[in-house]
Residue frames as qw, qx, qy, qz and C-alpha x, y, z in Angstrom:
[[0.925, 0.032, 0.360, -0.122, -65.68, -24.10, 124.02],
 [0.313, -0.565, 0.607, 0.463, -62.61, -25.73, 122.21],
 [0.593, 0.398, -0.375, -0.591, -62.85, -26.13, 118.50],
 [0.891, 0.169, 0.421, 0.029, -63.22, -30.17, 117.00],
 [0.130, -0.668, 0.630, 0.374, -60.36, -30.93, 116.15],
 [0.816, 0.489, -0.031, -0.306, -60.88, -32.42, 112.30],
 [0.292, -0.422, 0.722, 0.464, -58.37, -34.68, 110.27],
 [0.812, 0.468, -0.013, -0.348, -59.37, -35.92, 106.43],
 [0.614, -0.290, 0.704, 0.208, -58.05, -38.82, 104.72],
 [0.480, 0.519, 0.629, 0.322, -57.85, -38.91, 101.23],
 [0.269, -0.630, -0.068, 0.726, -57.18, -35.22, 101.48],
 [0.223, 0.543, -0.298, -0.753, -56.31, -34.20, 97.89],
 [0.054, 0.510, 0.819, 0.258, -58.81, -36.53, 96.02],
 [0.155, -0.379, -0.239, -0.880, -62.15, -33.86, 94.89],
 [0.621, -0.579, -0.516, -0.114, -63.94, -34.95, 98.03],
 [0.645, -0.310, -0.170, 0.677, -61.03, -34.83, 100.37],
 [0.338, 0.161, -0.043, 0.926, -60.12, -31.37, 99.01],
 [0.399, -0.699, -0.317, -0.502, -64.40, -30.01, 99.57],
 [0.526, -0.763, -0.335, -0.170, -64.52, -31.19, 102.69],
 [0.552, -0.147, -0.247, 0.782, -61.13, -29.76, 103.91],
 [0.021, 0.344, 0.130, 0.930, -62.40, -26.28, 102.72],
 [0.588, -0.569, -0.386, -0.427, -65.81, -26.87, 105.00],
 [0.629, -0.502, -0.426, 0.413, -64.12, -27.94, 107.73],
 [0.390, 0.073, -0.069, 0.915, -61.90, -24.64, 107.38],
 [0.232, -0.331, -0.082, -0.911, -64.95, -22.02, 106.90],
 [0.553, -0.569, -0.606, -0.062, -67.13, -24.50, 109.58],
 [0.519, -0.641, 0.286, -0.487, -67.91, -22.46, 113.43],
 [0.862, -0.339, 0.183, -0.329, -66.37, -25.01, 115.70],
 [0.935, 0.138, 0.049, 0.325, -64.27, -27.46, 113.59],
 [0.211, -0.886, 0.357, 0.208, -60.69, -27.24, 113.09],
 [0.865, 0.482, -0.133, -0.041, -58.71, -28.82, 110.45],
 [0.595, -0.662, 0.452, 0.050, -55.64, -30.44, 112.13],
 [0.428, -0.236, 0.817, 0.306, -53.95, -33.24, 110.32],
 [0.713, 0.525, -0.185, -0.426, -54.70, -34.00, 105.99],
 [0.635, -0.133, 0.760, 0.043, -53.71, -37.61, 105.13],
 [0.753, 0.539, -0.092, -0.367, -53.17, -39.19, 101.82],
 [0.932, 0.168, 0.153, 0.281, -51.53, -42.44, 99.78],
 [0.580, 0.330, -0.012, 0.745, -48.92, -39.71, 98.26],
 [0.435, -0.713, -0.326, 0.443, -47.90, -37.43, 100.95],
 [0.367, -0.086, 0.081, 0.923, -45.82, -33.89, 100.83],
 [0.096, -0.574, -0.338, -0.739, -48.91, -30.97, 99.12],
 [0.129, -0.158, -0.562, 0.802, -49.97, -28.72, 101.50],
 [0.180, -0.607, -0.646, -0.427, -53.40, -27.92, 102.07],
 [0.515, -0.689, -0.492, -0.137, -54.24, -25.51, 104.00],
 [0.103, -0.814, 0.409, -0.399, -51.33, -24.82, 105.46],
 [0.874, -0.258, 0.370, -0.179, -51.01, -28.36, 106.36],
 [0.226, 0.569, -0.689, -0.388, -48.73, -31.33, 104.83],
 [0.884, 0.020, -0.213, -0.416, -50.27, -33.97, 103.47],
 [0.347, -0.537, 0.769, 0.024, -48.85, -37.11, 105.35],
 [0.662, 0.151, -0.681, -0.273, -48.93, -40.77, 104.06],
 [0.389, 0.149, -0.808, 0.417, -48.80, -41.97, 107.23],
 [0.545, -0.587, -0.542, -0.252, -51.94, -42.70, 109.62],
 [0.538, -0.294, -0.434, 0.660, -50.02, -41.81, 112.65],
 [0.180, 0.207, 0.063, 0.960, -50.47, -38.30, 111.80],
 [0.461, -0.464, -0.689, -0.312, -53.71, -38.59, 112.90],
 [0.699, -0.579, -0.383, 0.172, -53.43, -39.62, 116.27],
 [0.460, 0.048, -0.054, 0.885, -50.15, -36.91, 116.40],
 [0.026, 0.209, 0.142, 0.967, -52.04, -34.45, 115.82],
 [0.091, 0.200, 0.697, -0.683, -54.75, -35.21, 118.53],
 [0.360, -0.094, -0.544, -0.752, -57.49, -35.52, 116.13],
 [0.487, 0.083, 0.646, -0.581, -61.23, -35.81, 117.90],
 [0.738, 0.425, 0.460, -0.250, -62.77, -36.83, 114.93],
 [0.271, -0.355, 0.629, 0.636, -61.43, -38.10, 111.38],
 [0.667, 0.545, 0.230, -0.452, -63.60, -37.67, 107.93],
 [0.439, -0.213, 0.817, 0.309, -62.91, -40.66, 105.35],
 [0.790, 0.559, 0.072, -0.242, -64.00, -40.38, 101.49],
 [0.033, -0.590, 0.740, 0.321, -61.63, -42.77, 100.08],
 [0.729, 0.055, -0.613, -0.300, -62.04, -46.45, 98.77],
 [0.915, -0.238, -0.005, -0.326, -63.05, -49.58, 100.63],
 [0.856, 0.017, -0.341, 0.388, -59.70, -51.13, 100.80],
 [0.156, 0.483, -0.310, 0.804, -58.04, -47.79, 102.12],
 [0.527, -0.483, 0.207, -0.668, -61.03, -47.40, 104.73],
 [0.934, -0.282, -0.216, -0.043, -60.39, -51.42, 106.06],
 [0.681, 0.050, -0.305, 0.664, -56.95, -50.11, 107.13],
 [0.262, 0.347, -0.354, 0.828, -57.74, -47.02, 108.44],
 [0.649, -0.419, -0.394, -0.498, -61.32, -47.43, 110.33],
 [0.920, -0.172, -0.307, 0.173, -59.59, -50.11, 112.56],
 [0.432, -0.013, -0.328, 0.840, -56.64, -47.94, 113.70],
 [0.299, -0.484, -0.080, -0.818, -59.28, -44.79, 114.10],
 [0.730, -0.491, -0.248, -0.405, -60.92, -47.03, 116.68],
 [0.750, -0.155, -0.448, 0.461, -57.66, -48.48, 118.43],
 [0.361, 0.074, -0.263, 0.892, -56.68, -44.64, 118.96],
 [0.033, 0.657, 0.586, -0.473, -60.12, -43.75, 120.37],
 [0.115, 0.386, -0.120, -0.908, -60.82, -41.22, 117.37],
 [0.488, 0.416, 0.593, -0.487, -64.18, -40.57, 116.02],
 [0.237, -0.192, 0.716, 0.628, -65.15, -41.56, 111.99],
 [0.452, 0.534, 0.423, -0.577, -67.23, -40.05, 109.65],
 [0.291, -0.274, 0.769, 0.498, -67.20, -41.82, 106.45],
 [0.575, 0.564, 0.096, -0.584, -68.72, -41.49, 103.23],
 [0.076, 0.252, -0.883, -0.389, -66.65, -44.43, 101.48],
 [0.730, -0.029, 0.322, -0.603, -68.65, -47.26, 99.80],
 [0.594, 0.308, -0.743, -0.019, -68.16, -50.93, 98.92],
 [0.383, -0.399, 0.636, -0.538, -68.60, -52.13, 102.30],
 [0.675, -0.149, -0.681, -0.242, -69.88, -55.93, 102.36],
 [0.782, -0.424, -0.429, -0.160, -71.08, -57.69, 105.42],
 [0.830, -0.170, -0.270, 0.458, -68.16, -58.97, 106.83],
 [0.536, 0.141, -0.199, 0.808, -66.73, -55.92, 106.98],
 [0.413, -0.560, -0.043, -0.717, -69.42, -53.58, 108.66],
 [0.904, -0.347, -0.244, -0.058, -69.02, -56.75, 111.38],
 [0.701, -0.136, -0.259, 0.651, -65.51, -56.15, 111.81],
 [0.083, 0.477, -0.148, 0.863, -66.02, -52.36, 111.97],
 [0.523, -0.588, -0.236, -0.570, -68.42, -52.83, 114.58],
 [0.832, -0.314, -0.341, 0.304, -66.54, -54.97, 116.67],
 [0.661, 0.118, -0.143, 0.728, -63.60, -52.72, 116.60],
 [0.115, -0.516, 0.006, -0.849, -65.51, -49.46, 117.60],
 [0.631, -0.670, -0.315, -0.231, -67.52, -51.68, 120.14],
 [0.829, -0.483, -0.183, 0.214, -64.44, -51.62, 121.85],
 [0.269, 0.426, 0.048, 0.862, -63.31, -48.27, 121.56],
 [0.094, -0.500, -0.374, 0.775, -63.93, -45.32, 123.52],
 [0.236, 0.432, -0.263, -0.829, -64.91, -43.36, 120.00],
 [0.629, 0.419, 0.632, -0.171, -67.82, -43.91, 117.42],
 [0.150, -0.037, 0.627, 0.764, -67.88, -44.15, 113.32],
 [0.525, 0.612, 0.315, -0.501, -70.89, -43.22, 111.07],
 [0.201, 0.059, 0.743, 0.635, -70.89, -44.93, 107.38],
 [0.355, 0.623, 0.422, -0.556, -73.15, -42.94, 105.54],
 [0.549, 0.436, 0.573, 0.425, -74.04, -43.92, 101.27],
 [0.152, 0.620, 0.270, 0.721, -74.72, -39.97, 101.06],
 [0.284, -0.323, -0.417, 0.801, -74.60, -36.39, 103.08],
 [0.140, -0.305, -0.258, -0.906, -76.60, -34.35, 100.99],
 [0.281, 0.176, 0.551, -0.766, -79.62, -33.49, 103.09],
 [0.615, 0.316, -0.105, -0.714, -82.07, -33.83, 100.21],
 [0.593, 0.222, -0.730, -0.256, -81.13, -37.23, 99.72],
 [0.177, 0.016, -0.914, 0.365, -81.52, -38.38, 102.85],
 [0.369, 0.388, 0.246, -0.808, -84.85, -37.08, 102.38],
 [0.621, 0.356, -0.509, -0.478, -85.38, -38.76, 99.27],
 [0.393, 0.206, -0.890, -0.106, -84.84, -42.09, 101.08],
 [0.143, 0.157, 0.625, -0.751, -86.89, -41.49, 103.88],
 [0.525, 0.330, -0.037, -0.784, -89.80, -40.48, 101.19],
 [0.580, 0.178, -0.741, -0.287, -89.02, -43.67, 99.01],
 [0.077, -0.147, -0.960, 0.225, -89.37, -45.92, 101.89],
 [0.397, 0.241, 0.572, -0.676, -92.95, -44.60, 102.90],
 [0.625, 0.391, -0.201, -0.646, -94.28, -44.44, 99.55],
 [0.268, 0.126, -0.932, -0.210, -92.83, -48.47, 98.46],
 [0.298, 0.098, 0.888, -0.335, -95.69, -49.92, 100.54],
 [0.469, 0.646, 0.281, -0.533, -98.62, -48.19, 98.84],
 [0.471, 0.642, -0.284, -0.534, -97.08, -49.10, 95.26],
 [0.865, 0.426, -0.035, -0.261, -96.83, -52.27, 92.81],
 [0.788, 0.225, 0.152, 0.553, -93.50, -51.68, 91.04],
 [0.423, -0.882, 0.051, 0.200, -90.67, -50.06, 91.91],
 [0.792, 0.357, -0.039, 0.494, -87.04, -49.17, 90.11],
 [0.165, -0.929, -0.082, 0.321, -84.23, -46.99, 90.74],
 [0.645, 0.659, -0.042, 0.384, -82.12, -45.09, 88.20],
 [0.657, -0.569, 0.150, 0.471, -78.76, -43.91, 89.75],
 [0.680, 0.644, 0.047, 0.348, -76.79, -41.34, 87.61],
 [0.488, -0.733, 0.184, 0.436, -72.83, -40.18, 88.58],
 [0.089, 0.778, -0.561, -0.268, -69.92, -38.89, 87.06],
 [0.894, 0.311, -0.286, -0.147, -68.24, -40.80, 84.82],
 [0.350, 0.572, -0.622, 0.405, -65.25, -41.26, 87.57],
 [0.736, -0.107, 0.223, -0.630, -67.14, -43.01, 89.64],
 [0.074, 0.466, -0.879, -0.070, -65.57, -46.32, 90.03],
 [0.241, 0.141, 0.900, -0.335, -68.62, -48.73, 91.76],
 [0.489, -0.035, -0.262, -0.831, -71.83, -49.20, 90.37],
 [0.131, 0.664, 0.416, 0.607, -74.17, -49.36, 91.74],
 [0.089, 0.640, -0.251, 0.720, -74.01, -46.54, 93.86],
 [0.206, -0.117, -0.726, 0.645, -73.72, -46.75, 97.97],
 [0.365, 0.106, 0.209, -0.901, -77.09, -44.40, 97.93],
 [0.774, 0.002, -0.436, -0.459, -79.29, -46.65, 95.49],
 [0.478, 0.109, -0.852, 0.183, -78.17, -49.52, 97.49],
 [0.071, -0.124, -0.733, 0.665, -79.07, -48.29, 100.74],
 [0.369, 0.121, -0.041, -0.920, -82.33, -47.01, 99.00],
 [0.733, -0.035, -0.573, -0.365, -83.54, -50.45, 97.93],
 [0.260, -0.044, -0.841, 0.472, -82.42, -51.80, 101.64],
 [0.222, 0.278, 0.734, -0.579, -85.55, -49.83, 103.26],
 [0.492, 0.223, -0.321, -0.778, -87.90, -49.72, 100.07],
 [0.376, 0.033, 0.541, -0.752, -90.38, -51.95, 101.58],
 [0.374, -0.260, -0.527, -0.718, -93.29, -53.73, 99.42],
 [0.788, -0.305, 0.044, -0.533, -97.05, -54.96, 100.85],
 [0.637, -0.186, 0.701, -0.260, -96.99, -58.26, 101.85],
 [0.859, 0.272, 0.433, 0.020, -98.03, -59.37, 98.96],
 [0.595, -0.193, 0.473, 0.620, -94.43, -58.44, 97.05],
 [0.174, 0.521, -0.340, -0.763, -94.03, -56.32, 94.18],
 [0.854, 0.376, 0.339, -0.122, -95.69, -57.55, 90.60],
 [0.830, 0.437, 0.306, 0.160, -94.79, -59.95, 88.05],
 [0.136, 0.628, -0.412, -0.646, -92.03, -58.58, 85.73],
 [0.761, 0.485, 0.260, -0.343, -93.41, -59.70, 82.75],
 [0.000, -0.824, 0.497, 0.271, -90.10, -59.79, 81.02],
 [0.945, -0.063, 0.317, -0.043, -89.09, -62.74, 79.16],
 [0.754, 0.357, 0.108, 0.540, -86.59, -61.50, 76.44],
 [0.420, -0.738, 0.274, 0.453, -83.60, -59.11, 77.86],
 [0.773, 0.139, 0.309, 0.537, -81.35, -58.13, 74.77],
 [0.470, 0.187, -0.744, 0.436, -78.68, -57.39, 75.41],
 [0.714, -0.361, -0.580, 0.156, -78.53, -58.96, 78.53],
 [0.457, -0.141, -0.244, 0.844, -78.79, -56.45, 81.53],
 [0.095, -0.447, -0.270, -0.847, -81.24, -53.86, 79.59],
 [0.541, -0.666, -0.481, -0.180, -83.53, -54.56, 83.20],
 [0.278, -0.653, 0.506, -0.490, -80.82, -53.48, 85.73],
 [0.318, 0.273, -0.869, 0.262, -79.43, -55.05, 88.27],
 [0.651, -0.606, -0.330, -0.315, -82.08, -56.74, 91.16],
 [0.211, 0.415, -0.600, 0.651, -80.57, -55.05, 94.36],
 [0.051, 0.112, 0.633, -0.764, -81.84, -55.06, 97.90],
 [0.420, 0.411, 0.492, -0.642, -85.91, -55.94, 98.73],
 [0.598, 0.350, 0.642, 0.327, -85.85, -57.14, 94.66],
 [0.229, 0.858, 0.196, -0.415, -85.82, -53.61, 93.66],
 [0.680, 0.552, 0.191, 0.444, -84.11, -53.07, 89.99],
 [0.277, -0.845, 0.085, 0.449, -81.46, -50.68, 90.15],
 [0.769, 0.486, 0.266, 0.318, -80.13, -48.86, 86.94],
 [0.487, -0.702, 0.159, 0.495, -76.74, -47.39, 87.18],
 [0.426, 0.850, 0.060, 0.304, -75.51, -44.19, 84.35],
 [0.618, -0.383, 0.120, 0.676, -72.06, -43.06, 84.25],
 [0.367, 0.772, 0.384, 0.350, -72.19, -40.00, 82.30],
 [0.474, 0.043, -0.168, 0.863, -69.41, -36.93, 82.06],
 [0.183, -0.406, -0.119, -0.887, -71.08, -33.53, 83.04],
 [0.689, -0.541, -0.389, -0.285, -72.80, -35.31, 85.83],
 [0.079, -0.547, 0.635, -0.541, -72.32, -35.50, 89.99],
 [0.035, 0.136, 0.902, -0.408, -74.60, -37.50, 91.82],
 [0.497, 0.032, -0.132, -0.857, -78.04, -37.75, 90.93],
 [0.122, -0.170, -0.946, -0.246, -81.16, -40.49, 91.32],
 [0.608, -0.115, -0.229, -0.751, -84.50, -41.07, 90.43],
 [0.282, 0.288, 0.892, -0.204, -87.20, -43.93, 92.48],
 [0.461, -0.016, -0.329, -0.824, -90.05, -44.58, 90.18],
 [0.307, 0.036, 0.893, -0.326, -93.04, -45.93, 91.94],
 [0.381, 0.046, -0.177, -0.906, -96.31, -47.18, 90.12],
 [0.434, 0.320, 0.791, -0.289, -99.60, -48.96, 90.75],
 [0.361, 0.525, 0.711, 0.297, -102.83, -48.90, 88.32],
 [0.270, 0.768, 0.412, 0.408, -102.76, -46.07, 86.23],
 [0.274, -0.949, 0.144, 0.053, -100.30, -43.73, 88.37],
 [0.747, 0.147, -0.282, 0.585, -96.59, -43.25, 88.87],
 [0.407, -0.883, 0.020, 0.235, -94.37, -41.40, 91.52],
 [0.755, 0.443, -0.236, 0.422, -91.32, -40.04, 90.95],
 [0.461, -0.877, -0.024, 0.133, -89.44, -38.86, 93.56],
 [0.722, 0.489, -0.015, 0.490, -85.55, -37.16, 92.54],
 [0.448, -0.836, 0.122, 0.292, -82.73, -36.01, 94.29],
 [0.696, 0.574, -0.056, 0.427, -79.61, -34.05, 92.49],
 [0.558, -0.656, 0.129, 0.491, -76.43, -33.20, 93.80],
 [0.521, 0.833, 0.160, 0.090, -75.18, -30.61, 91.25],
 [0.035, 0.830, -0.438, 0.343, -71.72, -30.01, 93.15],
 [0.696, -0.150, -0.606, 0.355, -69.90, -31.95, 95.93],
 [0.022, -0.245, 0.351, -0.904, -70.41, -28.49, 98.37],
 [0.617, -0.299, -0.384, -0.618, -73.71, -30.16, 98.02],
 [0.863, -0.253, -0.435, 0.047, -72.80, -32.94, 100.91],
 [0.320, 0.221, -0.506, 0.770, -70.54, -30.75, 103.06],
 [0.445, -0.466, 0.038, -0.764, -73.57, -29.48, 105.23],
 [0.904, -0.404, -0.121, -0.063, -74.24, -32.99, 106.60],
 [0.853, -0.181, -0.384, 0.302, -70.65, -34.11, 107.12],
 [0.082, 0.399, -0.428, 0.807, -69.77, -30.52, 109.01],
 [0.680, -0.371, -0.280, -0.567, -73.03, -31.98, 110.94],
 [0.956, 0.011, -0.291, -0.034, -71.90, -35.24, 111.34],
 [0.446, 0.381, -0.352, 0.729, -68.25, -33.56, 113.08],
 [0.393, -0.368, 0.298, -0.788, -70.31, -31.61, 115.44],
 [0.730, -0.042, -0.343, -0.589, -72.28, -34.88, 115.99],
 [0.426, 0.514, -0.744, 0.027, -70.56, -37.71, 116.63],
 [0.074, -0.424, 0.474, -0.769, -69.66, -37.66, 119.79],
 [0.664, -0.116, 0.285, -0.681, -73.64, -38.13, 120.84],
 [0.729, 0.120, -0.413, -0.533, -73.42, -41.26, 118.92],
 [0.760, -0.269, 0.583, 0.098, -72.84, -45.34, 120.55],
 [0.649, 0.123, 0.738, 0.138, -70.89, -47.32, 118.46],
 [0.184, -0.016, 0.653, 0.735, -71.20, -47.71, 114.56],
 [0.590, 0.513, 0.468, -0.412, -74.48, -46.46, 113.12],
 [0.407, 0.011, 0.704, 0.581, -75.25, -45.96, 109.75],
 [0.195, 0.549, 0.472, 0.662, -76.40, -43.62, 107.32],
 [0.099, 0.318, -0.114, 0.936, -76.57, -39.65, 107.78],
 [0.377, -0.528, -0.396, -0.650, -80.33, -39.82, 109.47],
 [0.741, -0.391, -0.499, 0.222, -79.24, -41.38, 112.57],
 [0.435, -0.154, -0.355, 0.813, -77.86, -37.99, 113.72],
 [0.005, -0.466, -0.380, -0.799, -80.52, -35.58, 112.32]]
């Protein structure tokens, strides 16, 4: 069987540079074409281009994107004109633009996957938080990353408060009336859930959900302690693709 044939964008960024090394030591993949804003370093035995074309040159079945949200509205859109599959872990994404990626893949031969996180334990960790929001009161999530780490709050909390759930009868009361300084509650993200976001050096990826009703609390905590930590899903997610229609979203939809 012929290997998947791999390109990365964003190449010699600390993401870009992991998951080149996964793709290299992955069964199957094949690391074909390495893309970046400043071109010429070789990875791999590759040269980094600047130039999206390289891509499609280099006959690339599938292309893995950790860059930024303006970078990924320019290259998403060509990935889908040249029928090649995308497996992206950028985040910033608003509405409008998950609408125009969708269009542009519906009418493609090749599918994308935007996914807030690859670690396996986190996508576990959101899967757990949604069952457990129904059956609890109040609900927060703390969100802690490197201090290079540009967005806050993070593409994982975000999509965590999207399926964190309450009863019917809505989360209680915050009781809160004096905030000083202003902010000390977090931010109210997605399903009204509070979301505090820590930037802190010595750190990767890391969050806590705290759930709690009368006279309990859950906690439920996922830590990425590396970035080798999220290469398992997106060598997954390469092998994967393929099976999907169209744009899904987030890492469970291939599992």
């Amino acid at each position: 069987m012929a290997s998947i044939r791999v390109g990365v964008v964003g190449a010699t960024g600390r993401m870009g540079r992991t998951v080149c090394d996964a793709v290299v030591d992955a069964d199957g993949l094949e690391l074909v074409a390495v893309v970046d804003v400043d071109g010429g370093e070789t990875i791999h035995g590759l040269t980094v281009s600047s130039d999206l074309r390289a891509l499609a040159e280099a006959s690339c079945d599938v292309v893995v994107d950790f860059t930024t949200a303006e970078a990924a509205r320019v290259t998403l859109p060509f990935l889908a004109l040249h029928g090649i599959h995308a497996v992206v872990g950028t985040t910033g994404f608003d509405d409008d633009d998950i609408a125009s990626f969708v269009s542009a893949f519906a009418a493609s031969d090749a599918n994308c996957l935007i996914a807030a996180n690859f670690a396996i334990s986190a996508v576990l960790m959101m899967k757990f938080a949604a069952e457990a929001a129904a059956f609890f009161e109040t609900a927060e999530i703390i969100e802690l990353h490197h201090d290079e780490k540009i967005d806050a709050p993070s593409g994982t909390a975000l999509a965590t408060a999207r399926v964190m759930r309450p009863a019917e009868s809505g989360w209680a009361d915050d009781p809160t009336e004096v905030e000083e300084p202003q902010g000390a509650r977090g931010g109210l993200g997605p399903n009204g859930v509070r979301i505090h976001s820590v930037r802190m050096r010595g750190m990767t990826a890391h969050q806590e959900v705290i759930l709690g009703a009368q006279g309990q609390t859950l906690s439920i905590r996922q830590d990425s302690y590396d970035r080798t930590s999220f290469m398992p899903g997106v060598v997954l997610a390469c092998r994967r693709i393929a099976t999907a229609d169209g744009l899904i979203t987030g890492l469970d939809a291939l599992l």
